[in-house]
C-alpha positions as CSV (number, residue, x, y, z in Angstrom):
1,X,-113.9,30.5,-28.1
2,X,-115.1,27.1,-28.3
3,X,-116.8,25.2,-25.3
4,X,-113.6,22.5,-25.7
5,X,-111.3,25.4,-25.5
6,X,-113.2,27.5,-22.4
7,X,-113.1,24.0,-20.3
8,X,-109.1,23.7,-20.9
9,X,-108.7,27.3,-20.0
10,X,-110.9,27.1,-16.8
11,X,-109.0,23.8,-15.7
12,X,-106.0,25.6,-16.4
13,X,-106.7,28.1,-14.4
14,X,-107.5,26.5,-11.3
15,X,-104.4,24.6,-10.8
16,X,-102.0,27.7,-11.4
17,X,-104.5,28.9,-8.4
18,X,-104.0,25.6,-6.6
19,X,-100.6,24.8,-7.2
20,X,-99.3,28.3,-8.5
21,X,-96.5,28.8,-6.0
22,X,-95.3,25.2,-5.4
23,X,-94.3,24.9,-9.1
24,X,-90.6,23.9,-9.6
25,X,-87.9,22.9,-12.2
26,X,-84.5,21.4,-11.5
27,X,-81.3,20.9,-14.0
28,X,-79.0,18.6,-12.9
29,X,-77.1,15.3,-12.6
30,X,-78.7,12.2,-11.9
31,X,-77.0,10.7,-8.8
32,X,-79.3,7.6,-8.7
33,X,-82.5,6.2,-9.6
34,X,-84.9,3.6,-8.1
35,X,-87.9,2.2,-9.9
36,X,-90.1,0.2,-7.5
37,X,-93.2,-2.1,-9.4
38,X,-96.4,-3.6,-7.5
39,X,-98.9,-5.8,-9.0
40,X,-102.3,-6.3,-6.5
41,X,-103.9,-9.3,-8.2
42,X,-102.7,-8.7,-11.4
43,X,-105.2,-6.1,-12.4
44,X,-104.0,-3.0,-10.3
45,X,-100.2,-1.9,-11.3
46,X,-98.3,0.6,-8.9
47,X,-95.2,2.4,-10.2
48,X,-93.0,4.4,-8.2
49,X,-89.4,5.9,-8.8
50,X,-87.4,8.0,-6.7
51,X,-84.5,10.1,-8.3
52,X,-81.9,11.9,-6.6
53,X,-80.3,14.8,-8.7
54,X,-77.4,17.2,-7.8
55,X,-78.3,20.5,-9.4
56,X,-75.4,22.1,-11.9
57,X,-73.1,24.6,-9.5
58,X,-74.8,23.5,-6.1
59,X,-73.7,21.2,-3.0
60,X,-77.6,20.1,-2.4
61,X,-79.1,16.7,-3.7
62,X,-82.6,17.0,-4.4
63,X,-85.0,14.3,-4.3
64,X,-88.0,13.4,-7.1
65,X,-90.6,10.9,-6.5
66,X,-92.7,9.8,-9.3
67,X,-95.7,8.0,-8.4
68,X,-98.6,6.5,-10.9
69,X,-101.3,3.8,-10.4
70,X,-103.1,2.4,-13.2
71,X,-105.9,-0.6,-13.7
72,X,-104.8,-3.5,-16.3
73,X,-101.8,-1.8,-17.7
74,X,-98.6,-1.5,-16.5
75,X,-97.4,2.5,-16.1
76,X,-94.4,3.3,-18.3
77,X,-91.3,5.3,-17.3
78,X,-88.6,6.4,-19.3
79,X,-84.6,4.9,-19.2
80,X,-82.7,7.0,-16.9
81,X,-79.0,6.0,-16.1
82,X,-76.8,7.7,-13.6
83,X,-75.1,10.5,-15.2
84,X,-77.7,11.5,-17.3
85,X,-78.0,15.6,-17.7
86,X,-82.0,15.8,-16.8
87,X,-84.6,18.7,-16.4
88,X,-87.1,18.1,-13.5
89,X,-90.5,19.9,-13.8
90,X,-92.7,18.9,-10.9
91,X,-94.3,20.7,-7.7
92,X,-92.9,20.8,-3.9
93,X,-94.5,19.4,-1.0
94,X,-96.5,20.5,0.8
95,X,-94.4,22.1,4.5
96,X,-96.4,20.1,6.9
97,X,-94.8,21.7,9.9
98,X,-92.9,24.7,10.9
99,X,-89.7,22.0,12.8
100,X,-89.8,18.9,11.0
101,X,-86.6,18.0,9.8
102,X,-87.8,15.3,7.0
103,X,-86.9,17.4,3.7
104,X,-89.6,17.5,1.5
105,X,-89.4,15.7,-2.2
106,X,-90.3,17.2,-5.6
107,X,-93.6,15.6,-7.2
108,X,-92.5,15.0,-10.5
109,X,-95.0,16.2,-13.5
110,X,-92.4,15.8,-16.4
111,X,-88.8,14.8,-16.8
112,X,-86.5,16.1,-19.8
113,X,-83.2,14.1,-20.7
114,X,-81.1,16.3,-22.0
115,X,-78.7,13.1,-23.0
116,X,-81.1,11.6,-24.8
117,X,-83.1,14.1,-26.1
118,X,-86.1,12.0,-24.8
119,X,-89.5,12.9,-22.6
120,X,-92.1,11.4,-20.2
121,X,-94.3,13.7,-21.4
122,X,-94.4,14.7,-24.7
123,X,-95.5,18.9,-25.1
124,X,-97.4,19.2,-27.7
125,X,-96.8,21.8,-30.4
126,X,-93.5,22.7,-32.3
127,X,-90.3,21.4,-31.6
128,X,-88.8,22.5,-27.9
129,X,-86.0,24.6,-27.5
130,X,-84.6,24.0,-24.3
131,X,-81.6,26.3,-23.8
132,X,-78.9,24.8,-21.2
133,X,-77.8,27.2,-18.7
134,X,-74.3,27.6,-19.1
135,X,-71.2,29.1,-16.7
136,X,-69.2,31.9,-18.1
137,X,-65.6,32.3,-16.7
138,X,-63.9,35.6,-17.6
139,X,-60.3,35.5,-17.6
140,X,-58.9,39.2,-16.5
């Protein structure tokens, strides 16, 4: 092993330790989306977006919040309309206490539109197979 490849594996290592059990996906429908921009004296850009998905064959809407700061450039996000069919990779918060009633959002990592076949983060390697879940309805 290389040194480039023992640093990736190390790093890689310590956030399934970190973040191991708060690692999430969701499939769903996108119910609405809300992409908020700051400039702080035109050098310092702030980009947040809240989603709100209803998972296929569920009841529940589950909220995503994207957040990304960046110096001189302005943070990119990808075109989502309501409606689109998306896959949510991200972690869940962090249970702050045992009765609060404030549901906690998804931190989102990556975001897969099914509809258009487009990424926010592109994964490297061959081409992705993302295989949709589907219902199966037997007729007796």
């Amino acid at each position: 092993m290389s040194f480039k490849e023992k640093m990736v594996k190390s790093l890689q290592d310590n956030f399934m330790k970190k973040n191991g059990d708060r690692i999430t996906q969701v499939q769903g429908n996108v119910i609405s989306v809300k992409i908020e921009e700051k400039t702080i004296l035109w050098i310092f850009h702030k980009l947040t977006a809240t989603l709100l998905i209803k998972p296929d064959r569920s009841k529940t809407v589950v909220k995503c919040v994207y957040s990304r700061n960046k110096w001189f450039k302005k943070p990119e996000f990808m075109t989502i309309n309501q409606g689109n069919l998306v896959i949510v990779q991200g972690l869940k918060g962090i249970k702050r206490k045992k009765n609060s009633d404030v549901k906690e959002a998804i931190e989102i990592m990556n975001i897969m539109n099914m509809t258009t076949k487009k990424d926010l983060v592109n994964i490297e390697g061959k081409e992705k197979q993302v295989k949709q879940i589907k219902q199966v309805r037997r007729m007796k």
